[in-house]
N, C-alpha and C positions, 0 to 999 in steps of 0.2 A: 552911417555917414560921419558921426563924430569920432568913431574909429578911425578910416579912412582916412580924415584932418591930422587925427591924432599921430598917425603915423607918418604923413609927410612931412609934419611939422618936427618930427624926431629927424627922420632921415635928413632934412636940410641941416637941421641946427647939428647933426654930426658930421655932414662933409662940410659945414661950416667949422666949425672948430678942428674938425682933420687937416683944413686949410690954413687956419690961422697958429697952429700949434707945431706943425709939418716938419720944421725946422730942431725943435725940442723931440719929437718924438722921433725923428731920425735920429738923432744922436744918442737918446734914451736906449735903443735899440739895438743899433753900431756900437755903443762904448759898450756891449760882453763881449771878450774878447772871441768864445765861442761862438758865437753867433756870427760877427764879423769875418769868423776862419771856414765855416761854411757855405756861408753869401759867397763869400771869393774865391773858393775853392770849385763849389758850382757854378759861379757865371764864366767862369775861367774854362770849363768844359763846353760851351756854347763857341763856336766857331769864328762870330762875327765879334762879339767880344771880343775875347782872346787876341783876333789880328788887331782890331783896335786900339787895345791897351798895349800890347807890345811894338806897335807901328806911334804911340807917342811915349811912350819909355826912353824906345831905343833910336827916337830922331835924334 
């Protein structure tokens, strides 16, 4: 049972802090350039994407 506690009581307090942090750890993240050149190189082969981002590009 105290296990149980024990681990809901993790699992909150880190989608808590995933939420309150969200904004630092996206940018921690996005700023390697490599990392950044892959995200976008992959969501860019995603079809719905792709018309998305070049349908506000190119308005």
């Amino acid at each position: 049972m105290v296990s149980f506690l024990t681990r809901m009581a993790l699992l909150f307090g880190g989608i808590y802090a995933i939420y309150r942090y969200r904004y630092r750890i996206f940018n921690r993240i996005f700023g390697n350039a490599a990392i950044r050149r892959v995200f976008i190189s992959t969501s860019m082969k995603v079809p719905f994407i792709r018309n998305k981002m070049i349908h506000t590009v190119f308005r």
